[in-house]
C-alpha positions in Angstrom: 10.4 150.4 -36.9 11.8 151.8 -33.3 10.0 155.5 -33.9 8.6 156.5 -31.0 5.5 158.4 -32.4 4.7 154.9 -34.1 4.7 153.1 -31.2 2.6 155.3 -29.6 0.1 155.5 -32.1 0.5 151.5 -31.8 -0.6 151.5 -28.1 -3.0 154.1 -28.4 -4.6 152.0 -31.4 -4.7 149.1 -28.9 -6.4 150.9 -26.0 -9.0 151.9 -28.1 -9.6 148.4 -29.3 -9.7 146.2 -26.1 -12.8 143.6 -27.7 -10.3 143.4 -30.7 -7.2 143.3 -29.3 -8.2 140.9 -26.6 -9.9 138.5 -29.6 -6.8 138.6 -31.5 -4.1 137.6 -28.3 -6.6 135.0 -26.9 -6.6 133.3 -30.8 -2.7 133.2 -30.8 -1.9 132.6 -27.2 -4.9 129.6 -26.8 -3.1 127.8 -30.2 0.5 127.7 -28.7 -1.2 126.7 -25.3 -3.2 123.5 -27.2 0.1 123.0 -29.1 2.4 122.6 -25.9 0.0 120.9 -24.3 -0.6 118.2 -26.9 3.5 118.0 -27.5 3.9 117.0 -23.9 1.3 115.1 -23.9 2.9 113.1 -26.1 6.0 112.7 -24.3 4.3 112.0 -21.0 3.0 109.2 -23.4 6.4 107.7 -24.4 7.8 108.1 -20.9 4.8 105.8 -19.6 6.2 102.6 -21.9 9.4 103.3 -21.3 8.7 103.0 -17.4 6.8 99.7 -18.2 9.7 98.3 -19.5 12.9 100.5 -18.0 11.5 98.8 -14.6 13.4 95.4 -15.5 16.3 94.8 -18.1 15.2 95.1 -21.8 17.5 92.8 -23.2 15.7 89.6 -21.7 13.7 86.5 -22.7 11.2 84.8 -20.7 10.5 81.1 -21.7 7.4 79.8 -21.2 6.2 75.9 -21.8 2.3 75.2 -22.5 0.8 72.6 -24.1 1.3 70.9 -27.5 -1.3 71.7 -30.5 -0.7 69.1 -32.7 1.2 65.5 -32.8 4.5 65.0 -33.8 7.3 61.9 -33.8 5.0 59.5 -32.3 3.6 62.2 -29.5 0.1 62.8 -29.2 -1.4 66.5 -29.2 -2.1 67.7 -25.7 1.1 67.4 -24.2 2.4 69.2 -21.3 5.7 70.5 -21.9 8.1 70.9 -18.8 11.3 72.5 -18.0 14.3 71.2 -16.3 17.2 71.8 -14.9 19.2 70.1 -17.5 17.4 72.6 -19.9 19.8 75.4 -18.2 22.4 73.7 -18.7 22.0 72.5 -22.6 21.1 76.2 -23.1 24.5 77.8 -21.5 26.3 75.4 -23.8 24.6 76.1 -27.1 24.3 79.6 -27.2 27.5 81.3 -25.4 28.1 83.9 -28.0 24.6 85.0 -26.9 24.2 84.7 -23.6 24.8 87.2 -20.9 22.8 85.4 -18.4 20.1 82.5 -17.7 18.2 82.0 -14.6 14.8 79.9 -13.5 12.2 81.2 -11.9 9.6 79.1 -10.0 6.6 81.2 -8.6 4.3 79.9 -5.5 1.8 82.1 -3.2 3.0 81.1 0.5 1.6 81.3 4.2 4.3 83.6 5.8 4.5 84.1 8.8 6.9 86.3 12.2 5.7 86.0 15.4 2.0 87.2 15.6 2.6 88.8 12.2 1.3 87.2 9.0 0.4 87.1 5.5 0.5 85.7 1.8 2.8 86.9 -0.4 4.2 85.0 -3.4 7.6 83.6 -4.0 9.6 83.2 -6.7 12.5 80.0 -6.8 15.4 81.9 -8.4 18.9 81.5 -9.4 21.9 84.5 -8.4 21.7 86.5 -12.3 17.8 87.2 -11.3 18.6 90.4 -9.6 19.9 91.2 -13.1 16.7 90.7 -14.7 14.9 92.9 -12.2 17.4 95.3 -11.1 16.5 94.8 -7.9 18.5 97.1 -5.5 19.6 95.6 -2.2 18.8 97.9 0.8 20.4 95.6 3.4 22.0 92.3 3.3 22.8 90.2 0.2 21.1 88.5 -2.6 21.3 84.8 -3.2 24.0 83.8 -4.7 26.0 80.3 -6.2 26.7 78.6 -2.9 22.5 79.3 -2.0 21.9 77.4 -5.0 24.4 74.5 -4.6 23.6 74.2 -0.9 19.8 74.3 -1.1 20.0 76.9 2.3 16.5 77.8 3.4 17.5 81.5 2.9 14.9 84.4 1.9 15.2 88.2 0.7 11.9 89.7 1.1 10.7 92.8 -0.4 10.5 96.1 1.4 7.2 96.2 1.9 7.4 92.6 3.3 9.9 94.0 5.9 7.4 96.7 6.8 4.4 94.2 7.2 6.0 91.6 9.2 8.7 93.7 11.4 7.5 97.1 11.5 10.6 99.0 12.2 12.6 96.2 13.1 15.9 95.3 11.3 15.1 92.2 10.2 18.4 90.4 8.5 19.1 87.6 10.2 15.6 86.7 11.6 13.8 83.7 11.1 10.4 83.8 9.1 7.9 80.8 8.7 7.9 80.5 5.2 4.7 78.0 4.3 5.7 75.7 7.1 9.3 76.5 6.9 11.6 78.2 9.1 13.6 80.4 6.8 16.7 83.0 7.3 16.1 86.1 5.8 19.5 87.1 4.6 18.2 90.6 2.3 15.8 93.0 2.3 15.4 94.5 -1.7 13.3 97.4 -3.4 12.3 97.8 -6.7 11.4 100.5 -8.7 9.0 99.1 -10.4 6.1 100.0 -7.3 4.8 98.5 -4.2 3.4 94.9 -6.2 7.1 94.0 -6.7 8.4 94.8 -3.3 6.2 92.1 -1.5 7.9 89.5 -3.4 10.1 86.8 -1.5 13.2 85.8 -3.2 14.8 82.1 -2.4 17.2 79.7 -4.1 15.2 77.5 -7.2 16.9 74.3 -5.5 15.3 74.5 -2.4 12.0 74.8 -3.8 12.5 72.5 -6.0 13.7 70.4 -2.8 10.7 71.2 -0.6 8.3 69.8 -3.6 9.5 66.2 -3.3 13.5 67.1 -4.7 12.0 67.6 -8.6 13.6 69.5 -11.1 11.4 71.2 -12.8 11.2 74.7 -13.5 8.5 76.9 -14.3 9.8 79.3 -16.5 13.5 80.7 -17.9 14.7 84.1 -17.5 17.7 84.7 -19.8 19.5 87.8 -21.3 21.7 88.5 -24.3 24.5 90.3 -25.0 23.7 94.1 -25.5 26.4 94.0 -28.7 24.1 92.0 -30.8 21.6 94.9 -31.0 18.1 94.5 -31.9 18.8 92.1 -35.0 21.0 89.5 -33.3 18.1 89.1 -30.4 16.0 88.0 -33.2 18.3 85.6 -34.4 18.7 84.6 -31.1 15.0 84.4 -30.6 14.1 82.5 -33.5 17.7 79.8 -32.8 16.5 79.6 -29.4 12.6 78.3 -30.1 14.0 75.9 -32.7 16.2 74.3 -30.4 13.6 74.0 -27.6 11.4 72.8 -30.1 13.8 69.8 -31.5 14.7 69.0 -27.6 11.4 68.2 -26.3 10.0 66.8 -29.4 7.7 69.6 -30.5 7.1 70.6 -33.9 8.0 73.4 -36.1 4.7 74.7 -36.5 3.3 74.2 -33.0 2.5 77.5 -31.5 1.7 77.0 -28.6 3.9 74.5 -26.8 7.0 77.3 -26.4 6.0 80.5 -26.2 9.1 83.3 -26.0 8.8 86.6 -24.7 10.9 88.7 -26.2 11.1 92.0 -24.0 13.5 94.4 -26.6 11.2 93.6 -29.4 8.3 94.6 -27.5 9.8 97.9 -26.3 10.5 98.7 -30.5 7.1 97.7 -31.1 6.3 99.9 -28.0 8.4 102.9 -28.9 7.5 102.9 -32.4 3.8 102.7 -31.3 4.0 105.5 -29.0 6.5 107.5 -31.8 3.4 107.1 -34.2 0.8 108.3 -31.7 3.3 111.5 -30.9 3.3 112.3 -34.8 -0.6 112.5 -34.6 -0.5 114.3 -31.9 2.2 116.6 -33.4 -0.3 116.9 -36.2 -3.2 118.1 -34.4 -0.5 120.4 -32.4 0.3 122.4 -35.8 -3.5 122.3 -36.8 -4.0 124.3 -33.9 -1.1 126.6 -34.5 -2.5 126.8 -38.6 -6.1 127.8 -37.5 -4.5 130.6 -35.0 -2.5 131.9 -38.0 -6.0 131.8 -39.9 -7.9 134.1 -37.1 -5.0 136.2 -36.6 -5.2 136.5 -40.5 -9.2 137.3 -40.3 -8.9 139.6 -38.0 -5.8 141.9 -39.5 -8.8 142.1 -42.6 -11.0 142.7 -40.4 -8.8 145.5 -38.6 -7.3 147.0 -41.9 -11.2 146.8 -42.9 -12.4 148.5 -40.5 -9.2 151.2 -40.6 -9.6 152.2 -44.1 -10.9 155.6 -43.8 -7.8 155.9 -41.1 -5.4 155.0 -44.0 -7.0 157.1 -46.8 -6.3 160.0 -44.2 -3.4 159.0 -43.7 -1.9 159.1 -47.2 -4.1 162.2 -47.9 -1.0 163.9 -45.0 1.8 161.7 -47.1 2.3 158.6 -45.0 4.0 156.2 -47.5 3.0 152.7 -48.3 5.6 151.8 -46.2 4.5 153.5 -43.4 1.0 152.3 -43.9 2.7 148.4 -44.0 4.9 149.4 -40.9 1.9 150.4 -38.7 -0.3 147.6 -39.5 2.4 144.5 -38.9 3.7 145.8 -36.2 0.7 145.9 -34.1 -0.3 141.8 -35.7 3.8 141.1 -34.4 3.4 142.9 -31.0 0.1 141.2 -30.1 1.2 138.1 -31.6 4.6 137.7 -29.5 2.8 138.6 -26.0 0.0 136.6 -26.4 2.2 133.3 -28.0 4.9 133.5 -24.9 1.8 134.0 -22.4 -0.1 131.0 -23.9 4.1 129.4 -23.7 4.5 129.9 -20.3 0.6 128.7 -19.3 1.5 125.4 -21.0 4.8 125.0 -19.8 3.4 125.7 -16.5 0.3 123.4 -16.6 2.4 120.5 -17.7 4.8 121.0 -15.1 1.9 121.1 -12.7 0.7 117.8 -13.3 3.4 115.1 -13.1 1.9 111.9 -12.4 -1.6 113.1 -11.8 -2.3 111.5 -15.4 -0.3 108.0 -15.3 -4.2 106.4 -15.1 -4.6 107.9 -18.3 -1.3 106.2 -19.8 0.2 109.9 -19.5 3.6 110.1 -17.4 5.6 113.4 -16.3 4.1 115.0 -19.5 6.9 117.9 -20.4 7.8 119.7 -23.6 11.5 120.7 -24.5 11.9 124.5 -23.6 13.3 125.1 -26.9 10.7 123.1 -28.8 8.1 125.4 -27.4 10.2 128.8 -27.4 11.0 127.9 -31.9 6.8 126.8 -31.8 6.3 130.5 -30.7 8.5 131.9 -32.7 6.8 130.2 -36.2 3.7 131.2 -34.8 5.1 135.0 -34.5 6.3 134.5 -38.1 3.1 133.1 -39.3 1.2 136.1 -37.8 3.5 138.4 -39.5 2.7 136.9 -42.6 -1.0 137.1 -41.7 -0.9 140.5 -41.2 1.3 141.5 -44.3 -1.1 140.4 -46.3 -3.9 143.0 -45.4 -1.0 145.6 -44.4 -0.1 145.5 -48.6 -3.6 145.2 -49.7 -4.0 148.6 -47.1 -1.1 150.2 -48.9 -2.3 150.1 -52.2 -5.7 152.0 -51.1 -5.8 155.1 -53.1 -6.6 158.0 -50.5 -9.7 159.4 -52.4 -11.5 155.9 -52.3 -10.2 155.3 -48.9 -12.1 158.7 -47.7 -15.2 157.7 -49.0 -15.8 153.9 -47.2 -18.5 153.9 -45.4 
């Protein structure tokens, strides 16, 4: 195997053969390219819904009230279902072995306004365990807390990018904004990971909104989360225990659809993953396909090569060379050309995937990447496959009797 002659004669055999050399690299090498390729593709396919939902907390509900579908205890159809504050309250006391935290959320597009600066930017009416939900990361300041919400303080945290419009470079905790009509103290100034739409958000305590429209109580929506040690199956329980007793507070049916709706954001990310998990297996499949039809021409082209070799052979046993020999010579060169052209066709995939990064995220394709060692052990079956492919014809080469060798045309 490490004979010096034989490699020679390898190389020189090469040389001579650029076309079909070249035909045989390009085969192997352009397969493990599609393969990586496809593979990262398929991550960069996960990693896009896992940044949809990583953006906020997973283990959340949001609550939503619509309108009623069908009659029930002396109710007519058609009715608009509201939350209240009191809502919060019966839900903290129901379900503590769930609940991690609960907060409303009130949303309104407002006039603001600093100095000669202005714009519209919407606002949500939250409680303190919001920034929870969100993950929002304070840059400067504080969030609202308890005493906001008790209080009913006319204080705001804006959004980055709110700063940025309204103040320029200007600090601008503890400044005053205009705030639809209302002078307002901005106390914090948060960013968010989740892009530039969620830093021109306004944050202020629910109360006060609820204060400013005519001192209601009612809440748009509820933003709670559960307990991350109940795993997936106790946030259906939770789900389902939750619906029924909104249901049987506000006089809803069983079967009415429409009147609570509950967004359950850790079952959507399972649905999600497993989604993008089945889409990766398909593309896993057609990844292999590629790598099965460049074991195929690698295999076509070593009968091809031993074809085209036989009077070479016959001459060679005519001098003595063993089948062995014959077997050596001809699955070396299908090894050699396979593992230079499968770690070049690697290394252009790993590169190109690298290269891209977000270039693709309108495409639903994030950071596409492919675990070094799932590509180097993707090479490596493709090296074994080709060595395979080319034993075949190397034995069938072997067994040529020298005389009928000689006389191939």
């Amino acid at each position: 195997m490490f004979s010096r002659d034989l490699w020679k004669e390898i190389f020189e055999t090469i040389s001579k053969n650029r076309l079909r050399t070249f035909l045989s690299g390009f085969t192997v090498a352009l397969g493990i390219l599609i393969f990586v390729v496809l593979y990262g593709f398929g991550n960069g396919l996960k990693n896009t819904f896992n940044e949809f939902f990583m953006d906020d907390a997973t283990n959340t509900f949001f609550v939503f009230a619509g309108r009623t579908s069908m009659p029930y205890k002396g109710f007519k159809s058609n009715r608009n279902i509201e939350f209240k504050n009191d809502d919060l309250d019966d839900i903290k006391q129901n379900f503590p072995m769930f609940l991690e935290y609960i907060t409303p959320r009130i949303s309104r597009n407002v006039l603001v306004k600093y100095k000669g600066e202005s714009n519209n930017y919407n606002t949500r009416a939250v409680g303190p365990a919001h920034q929870y939900n969100e993950k929002t990361i304070m840059m400067s300041g504080r969030y609202i807390n308890e005493n906001d919400v008790l209080e009913r303080t006319r204080y705001a945290v804006i959004g980055r990018l709110v700063e940025k419009d309204l103040f320029g470079s200007v600090n601008s905790v503890g400044k005053y904004i205009d705030l639809g009509g209302r002078a307002f103290k901005v106390i914090g100034v948060f960013q968010d990971d989740g892009g530039d739409n969620e830093e021109r958000y306004i944050y202020i305590p629910y109360t006060t909104r609820q204060l400013i429209e005519k001192n209601t109580d009612k809440i748009d929506q509820i933003v709670l989360g559960f307990k991350q040690e109940i795993g997936y199956a106790g946030a259906m329980a939770f789900e389902k225990s939750l619906n029924k007793f909104l249901k049987e507070k506000h006089n809803i049916s069983p079967e009415d659809q429409r009147a609570i709706f509950i967004r359950n954001v850790a079952d959507q990310l399972k649905q999600n993953q497993q989604f993008a998990g089945v889409l990766q297996l398909i593309v896993l499949f057609v990844a292999f396909g590629t790598i099965i039809a460049g074991v195929i021409g690698i295999s076509n082209i070593m009968v091809f090569i031993v074809k085209e070799r036989t009077k070479e052979i016959g001459v060679r046993k005519a001098l003595g060379a063993t089948p062995r020999a014959v077997i050596s010579m001809i699955l070396l060169e299908a090894v050699f050309i396979t593992t230079i052209a499968g770690y070049i066709g690697m290394a252009i995939g790993v590169l190109l995937l690298g290269s891209l990064g977000d270039t693709l995220k309108d495409y639903f394709i994030t950071n596409p990447y492919i675990d070094i060692n799932t590509a180097i052990m993707a090479t490596f079956i493709l090296i074994v496959a080709g060595a395979i492919a080319g034993y075949i014809p190397a034995k069938r080469a072997a067994r040529i009797k020298p005389i009928v060798a000689l006389r191939d045309e």
